[in-house]
N, C-alpha and C positions, 0 to 999 in steps of 0.2 A: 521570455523564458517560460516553459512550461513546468507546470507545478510537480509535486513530489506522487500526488496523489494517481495524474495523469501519466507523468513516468511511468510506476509501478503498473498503470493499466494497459499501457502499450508493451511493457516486458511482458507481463503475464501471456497476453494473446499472441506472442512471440514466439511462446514458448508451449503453446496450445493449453495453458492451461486454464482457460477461458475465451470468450469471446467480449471484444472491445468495438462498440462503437460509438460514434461520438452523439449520436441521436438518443442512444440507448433506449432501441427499440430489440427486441429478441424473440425469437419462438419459444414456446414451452419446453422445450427439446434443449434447450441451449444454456450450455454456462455463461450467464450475459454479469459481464461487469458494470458494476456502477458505480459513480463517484456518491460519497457523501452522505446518502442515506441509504435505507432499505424499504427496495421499493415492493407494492405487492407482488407485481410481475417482472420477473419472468421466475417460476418457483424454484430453477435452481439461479441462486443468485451468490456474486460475490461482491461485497462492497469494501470500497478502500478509501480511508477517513486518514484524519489527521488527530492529534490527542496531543494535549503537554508536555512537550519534549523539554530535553535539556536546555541550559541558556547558550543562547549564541555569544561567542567570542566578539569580545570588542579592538582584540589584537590579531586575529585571521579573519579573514573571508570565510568561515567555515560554520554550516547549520545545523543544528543534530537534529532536527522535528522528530517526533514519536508519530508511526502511522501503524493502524491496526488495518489488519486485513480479515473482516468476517465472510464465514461463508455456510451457507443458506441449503441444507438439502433436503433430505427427502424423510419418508419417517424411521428408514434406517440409518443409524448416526455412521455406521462406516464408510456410506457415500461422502460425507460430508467432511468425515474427520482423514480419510484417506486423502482428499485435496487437500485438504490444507496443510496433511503432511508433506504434500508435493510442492505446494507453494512457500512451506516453510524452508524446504533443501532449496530449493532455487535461487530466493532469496537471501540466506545466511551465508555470510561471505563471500557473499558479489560484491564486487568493484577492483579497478576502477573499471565505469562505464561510464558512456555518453550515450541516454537515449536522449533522442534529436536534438534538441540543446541545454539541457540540463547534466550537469557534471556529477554523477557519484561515485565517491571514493573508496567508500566498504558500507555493506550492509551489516546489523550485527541483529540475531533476532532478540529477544529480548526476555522470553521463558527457552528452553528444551525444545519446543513443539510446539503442535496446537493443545489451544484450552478449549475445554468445551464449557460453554452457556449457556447451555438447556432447550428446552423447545419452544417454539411458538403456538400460538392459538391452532394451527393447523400442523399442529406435531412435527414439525420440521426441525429437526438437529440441526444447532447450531454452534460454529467454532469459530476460533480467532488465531490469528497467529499476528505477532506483534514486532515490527522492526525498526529497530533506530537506525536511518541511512546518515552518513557523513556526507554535507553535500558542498561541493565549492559555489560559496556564492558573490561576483565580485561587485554583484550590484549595489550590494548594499552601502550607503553613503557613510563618510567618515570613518571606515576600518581600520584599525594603523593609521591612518593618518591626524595630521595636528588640523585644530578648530582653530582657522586663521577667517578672520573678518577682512571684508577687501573696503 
């Protein structure tokens, strides 16, 4: 099963609002997605992380993880805060959907909108937009079910 993080980066580039590839390599030219961190390059960047989400059900199959989606632009903050208003409408109440084999059920964002988080060392405005996805998960061991020793 692919991750939440991975989902959210094949929607996005789905949805042109970004580029996804799995090398993540990109031109300077390019909204290049990355998982995880924030890399120097490629300077417009969007990265999609995971953060402390709600607890998961020990009575459903069901995940809630917290994932923040930043995004990295240029030294005018309306490049920057306009994506992520784009990514914020795309994202909030979606589902359900199934990208490739990951199940989810509703996205909900988590502020109004994007936040902004100030700039970096190279003046680049940066924002966040925040969403708890509901996700069906049935791999998870002993859900619902009883703790029987064989």
């Amino acid at each position: 099963m692919i991750t939440i993080i991975e989902a959210f980066a094949y929607y996005l580039d789905s949805q042109s609002l970004g580029i996804y590839r799995t090398n993540q390599v990109y031109s300077i030219d390019e909204w290049g997605i990355l998982l995880d961190y924030m890399a120097a390059d490629p300077p417009y960047a969007i990265v999609i992380t995971t953060q402390e989400g709600e607890a998961a059900s020990t009575v459903e199959e069901y995940d809630f993880p917290r994932v923040q989606i930043r995004i990295r632009g240029t030294t005018n903050p309306l490049e920057s805060r306009r994506l992520a208003q784009q990514i914020y409408n795309s994202l909030h109440g979606l589902g359900p959907i199934t990208i490739k084999d990951l199940e989810i059920l509703l996205c909900i964002g988590l502020d109004s909108g994007p936040t902004y988080l100030g700039r970096d060392d190279n003046n680049r405005h940066h924002h966040a937009v925040r969403i708890t996805p509901q996700l069906y998960n049935p791999e998870r061991v002993n859900c619902g079910r009883s703790n029987t020793s064989a």
